[in-house]
KOLMIMAR-562474 format. One record per residue (C-alpha): x, y, z; residue in three letters; residue number from 0. Coordinates in steps of 0.5 Angstrom, whole numbers, plus 500, padded with zeros to 3 digits. Layout:
<dobas>
+-----+-----+-----+-----+-----+
:  c1 :  c2 :  c3 :  aa :   i :
+-----+-----+-----+-----+-----+
:   X :   Y :   Z : ALA : NUM :
...
+-----+-----+-----+-----+-----+
</dobas>
This chain:
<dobas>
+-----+-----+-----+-----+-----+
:  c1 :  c2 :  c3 :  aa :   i :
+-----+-----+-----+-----+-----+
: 225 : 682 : 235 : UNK :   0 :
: 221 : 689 : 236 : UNK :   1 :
: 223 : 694 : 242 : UNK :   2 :
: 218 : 693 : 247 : UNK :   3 :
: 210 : 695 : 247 : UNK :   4 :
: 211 : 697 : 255 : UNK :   5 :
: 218 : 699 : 257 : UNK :   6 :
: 221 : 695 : 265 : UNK :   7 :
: 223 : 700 : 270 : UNK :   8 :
: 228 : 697 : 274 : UNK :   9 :
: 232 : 699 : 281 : UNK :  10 :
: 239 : 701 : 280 : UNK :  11 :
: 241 : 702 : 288 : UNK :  12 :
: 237 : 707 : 291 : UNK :  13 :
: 238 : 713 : 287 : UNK :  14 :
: 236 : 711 : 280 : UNK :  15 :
: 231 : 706 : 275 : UNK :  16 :
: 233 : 704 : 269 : UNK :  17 :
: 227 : 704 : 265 : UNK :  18 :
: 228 : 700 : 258 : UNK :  19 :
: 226 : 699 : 252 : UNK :  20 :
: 229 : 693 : 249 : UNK :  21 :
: 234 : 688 : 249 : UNK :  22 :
: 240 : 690 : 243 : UNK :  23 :
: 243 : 696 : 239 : UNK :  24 :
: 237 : 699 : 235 : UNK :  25 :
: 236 : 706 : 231 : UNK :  26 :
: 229 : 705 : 233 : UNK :  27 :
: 230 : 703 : 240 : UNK :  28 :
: 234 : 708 : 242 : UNK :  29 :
: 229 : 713 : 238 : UNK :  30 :
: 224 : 712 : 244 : UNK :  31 :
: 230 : 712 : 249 : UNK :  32 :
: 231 : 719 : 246 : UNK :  33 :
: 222 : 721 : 246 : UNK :  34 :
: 222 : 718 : 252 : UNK :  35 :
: 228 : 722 : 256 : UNK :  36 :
: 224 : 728 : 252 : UNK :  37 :
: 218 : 727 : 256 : UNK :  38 :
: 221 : 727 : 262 : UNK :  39 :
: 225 : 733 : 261 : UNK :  40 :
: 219 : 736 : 259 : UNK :  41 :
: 215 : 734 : 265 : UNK :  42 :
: 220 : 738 : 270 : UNK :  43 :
: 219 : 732 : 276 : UNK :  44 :
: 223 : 736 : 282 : UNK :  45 :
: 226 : 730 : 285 : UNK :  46 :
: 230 : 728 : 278 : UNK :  47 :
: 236 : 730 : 279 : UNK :  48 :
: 239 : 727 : 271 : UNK :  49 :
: 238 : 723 : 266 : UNK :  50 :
: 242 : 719 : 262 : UNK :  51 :
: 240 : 716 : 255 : UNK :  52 :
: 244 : 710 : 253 : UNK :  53 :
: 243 : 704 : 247 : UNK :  54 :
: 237 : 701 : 250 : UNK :  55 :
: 235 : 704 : 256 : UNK :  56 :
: 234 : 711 : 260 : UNK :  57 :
: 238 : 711 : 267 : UNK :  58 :
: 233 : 716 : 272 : UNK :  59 :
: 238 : 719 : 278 : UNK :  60 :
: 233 : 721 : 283 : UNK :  61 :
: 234 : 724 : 290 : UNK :  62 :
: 229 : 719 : 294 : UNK :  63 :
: 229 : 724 : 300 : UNK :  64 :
: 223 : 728 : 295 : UNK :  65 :
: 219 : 721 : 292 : UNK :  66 :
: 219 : 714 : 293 : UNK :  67 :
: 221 : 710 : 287 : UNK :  68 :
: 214 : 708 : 286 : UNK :  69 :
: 210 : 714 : 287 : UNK :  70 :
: 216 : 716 : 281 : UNK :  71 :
: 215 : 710 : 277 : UNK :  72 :
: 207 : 711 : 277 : UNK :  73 :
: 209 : 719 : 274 : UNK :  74 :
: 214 : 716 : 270 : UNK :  75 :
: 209 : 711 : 267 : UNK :  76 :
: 204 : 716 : 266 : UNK :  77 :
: 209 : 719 : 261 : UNK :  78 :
: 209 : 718 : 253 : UNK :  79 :
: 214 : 713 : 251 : UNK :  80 :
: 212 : 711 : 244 : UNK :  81 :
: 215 : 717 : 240 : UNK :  82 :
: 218 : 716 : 235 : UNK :  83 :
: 225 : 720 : 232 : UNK :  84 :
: 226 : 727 : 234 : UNK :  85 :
: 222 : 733 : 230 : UNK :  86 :
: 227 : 737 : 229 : UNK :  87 :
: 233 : 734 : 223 : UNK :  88 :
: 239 : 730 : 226 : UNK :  89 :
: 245 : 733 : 225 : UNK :  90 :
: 251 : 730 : 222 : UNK :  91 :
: 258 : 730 : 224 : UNK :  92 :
: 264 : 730 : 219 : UNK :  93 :
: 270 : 728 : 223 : UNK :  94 :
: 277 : 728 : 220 : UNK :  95 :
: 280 : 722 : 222 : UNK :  96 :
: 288 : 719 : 221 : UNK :  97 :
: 288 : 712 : 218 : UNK :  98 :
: 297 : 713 : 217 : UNK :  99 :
: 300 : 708 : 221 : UNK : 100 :
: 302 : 712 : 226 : UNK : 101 :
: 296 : 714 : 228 : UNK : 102 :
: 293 : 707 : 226 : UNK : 103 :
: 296 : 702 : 232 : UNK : 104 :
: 292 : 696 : 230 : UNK : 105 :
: 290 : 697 : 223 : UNK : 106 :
: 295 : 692 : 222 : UNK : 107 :
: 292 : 687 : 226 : UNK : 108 :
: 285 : 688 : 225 : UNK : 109 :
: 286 : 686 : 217 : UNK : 110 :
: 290 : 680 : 219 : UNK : 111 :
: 285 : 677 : 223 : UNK : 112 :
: 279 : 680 : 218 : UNK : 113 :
: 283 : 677 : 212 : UNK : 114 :
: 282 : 684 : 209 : UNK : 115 :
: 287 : 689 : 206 : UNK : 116 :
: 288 : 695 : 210 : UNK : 117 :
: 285 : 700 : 204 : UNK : 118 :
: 278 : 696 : 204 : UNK : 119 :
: 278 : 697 : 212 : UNK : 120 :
: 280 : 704 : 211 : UNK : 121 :
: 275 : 705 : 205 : UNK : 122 :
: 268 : 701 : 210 : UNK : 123 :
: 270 : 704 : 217 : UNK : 124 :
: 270 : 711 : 214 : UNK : 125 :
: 265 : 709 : 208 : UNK : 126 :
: 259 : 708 : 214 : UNK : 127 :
: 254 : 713 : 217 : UNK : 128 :
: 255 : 713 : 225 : UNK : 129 :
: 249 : 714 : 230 : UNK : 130 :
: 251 : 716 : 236 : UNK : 131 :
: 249 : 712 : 242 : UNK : 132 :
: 252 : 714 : 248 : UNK : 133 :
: 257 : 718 : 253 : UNK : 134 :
: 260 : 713 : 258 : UNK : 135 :
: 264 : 708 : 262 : UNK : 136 :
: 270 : 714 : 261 : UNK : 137 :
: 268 : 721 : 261 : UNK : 138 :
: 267 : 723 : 253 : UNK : 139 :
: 268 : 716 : 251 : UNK : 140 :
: 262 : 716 : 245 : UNK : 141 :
: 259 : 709 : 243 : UNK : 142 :
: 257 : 708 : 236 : UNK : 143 :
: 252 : 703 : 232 : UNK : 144 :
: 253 : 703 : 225 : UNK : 145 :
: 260 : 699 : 224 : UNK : 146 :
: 259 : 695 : 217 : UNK : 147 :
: 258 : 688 : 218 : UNK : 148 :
: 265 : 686 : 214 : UNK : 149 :
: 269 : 690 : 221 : UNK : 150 :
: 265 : 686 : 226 : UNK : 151 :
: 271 : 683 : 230 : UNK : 152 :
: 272 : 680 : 237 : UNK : 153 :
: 274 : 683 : 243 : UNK : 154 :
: 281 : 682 : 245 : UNK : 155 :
: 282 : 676 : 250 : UNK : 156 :
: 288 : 682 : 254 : UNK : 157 :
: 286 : 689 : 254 : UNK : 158 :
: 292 : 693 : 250 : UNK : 159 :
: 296 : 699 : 252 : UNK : 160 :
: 293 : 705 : 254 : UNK : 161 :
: 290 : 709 : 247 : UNK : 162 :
: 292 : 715 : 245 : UNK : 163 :
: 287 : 721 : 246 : UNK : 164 :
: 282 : 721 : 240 : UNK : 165 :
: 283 : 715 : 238 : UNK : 166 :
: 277 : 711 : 233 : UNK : 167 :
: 277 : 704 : 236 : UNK : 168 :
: 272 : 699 : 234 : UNK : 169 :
: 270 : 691 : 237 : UNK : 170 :
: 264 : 687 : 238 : UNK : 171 :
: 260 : 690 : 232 : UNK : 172 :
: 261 : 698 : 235 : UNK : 173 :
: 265 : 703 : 234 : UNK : 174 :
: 268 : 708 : 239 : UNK : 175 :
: 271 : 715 : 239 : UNK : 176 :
: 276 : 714 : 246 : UNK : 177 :
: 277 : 722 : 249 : UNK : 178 :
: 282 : 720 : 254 : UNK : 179 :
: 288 : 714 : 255 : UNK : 180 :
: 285 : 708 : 258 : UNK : 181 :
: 287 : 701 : 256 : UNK : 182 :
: 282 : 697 : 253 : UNK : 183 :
: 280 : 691 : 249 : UNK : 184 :
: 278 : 694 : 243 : UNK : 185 :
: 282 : 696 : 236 : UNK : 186 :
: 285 : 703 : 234 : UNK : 187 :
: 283 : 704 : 227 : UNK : 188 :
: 286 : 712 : 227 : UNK : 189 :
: 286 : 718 : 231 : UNK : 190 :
: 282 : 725 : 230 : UNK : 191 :
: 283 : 732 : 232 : UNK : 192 :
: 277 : 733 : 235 : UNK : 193 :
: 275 : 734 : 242 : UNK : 194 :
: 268 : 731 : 242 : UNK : 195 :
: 269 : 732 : 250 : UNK : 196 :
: 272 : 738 : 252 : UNK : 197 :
: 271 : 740 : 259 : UNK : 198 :
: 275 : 748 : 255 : UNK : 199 :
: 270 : 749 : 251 : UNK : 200 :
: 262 : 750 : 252 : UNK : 201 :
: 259 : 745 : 250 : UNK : 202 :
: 262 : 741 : 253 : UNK : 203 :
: 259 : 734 : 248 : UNK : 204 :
: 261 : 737 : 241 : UNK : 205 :
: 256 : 731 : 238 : UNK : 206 :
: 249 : 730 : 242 : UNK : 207 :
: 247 : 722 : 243 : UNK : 208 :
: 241 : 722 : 237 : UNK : 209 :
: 246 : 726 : 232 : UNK : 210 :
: 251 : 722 : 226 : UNK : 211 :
: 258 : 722 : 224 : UNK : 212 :
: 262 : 720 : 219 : UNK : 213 :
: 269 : 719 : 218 : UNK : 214 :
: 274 : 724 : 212 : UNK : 215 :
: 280 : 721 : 211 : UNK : 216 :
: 285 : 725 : 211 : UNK : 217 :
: 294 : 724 : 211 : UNK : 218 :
: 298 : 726 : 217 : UNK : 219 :
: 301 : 734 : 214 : UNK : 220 :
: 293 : 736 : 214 : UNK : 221 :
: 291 : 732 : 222 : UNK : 222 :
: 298 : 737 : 225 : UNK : 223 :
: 294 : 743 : 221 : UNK : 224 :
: 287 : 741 : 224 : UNK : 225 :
: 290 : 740 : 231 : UNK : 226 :
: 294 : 746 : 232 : UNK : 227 :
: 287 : 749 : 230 : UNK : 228 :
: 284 : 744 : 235 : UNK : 229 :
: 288 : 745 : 241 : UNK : 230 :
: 287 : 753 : 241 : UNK : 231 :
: 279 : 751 : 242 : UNK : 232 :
: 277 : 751 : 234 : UNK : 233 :
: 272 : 746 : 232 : UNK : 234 :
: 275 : 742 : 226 : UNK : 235 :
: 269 : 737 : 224 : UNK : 236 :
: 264 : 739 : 220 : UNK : 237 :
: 257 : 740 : 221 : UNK : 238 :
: 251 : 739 : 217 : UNK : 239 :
: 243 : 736 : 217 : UNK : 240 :
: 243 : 728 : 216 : UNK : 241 :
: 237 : 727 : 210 : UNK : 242 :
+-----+-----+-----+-----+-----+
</dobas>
């Protein structure tokens, strides 16, 4: 299935569209969510308050005090929506993460239900490139596509106990890097020092949606040296431009 030639403007309450553009996670779907957020910001319309890019669609809050949503629907429309990836080079995140069973709540589990050793699903998840989709749901929650097809695993039928901040989760063929304490259906891998949402730090988001992460393995001696320097408000995941 192709994303869609003409995207859907769809209503959501009375302050916001959703305009999408397919029907599932895609890199190239979510590239002209990404162009076409670009045009909207581009085009300056007063009545837009926010945009938010997600995997599939671009959601558009509006102050319908200023415009109907018709009449910002007909502008919208008018508005580039087939541009392919961004200009300017993606960038790429290394992100140090602990897969030690301290850090690994669910590691356990997953290689049961998997029937795979717990090294192999160590070696896949941090062996993969990640695109970064979307914040959501939480604040910071960032939601990944990328997961290899091998640690494609269910949700759980119960939500487990609230995850540790940081915390690097994976369920239904996703993976997420969780920011806060929450219960969840998904299943803790590992944990990073990082703060990929910090509200301390400027900016607030350390990766943009559009950019890409990998995983480095590292033991527990290295995270405690990582998240003291994390914790004083240093950067600890490495940059670089994706090829």
């Amino acid at each position: 299935m192709r994303p869609s030639a003409i995207p859907r403007f769809l209503h959501a309450g009375e302050t916001a569209l959703v305009v999408e553009f397919g029907t599932r996670i895609d890199p190239a779907i979510h590239a002209r969510v990404l162009a076409f957020d670009r045009a909207v910001q581009t085009a300056q319309i007063d009545a837009i308050l926010e945009t938010v890019p997600t995997y599939r669609s671009l959601m558009i809050h509006y102050d319908p005090t200023l415009i109907e949503p018709q009449a910002l629907i007909g502008q919208l429309q008018g508005l580039p929506s087939h541009a392919g990836e961004r200009d300017e080079p993606r960038r790429r995140w290394i992100v140090p993460v602990c897969y030690a069973p301290g850090f690994a709540e669910d590691l356990e589990t997953v290689a049961t239900q998997l029937r795979l050793p717990l090294e192999r699903i160590v070696a896949l998840h941090a062996g993969a490139t990640y695109r970064l989709y979307m914040y959501g749901f939480a604040p910071g929650w960032a939601y990944l596509g990328g997961l290899p097809v091998e640690l494609n695993i269910s949700r759980r039928a119960k939500p487990r106990s609230p995850t540790t901040a940081n915390s690097i989760l994976i369920a239904g063929g996703q993976a997420l890097v969780a920011t806060m304490p929450m219960p969840t259906g998904w299943y803790v891998l590992g944990r990073t020092p990082e703060r990929l949402f910090s509200l301390a730090r400027d900016p607030v988001f350390l990766a943009a949606v559009g950019d890409e992460l990998k995983f480095e393995p590292i033991d527990q001696s290295v995270f405690a040296e990582l998240e003291e320097r994390a914790i004083r408000g240093e950067i600890v995941a490495r940059q670089e431009f994706a090829s």
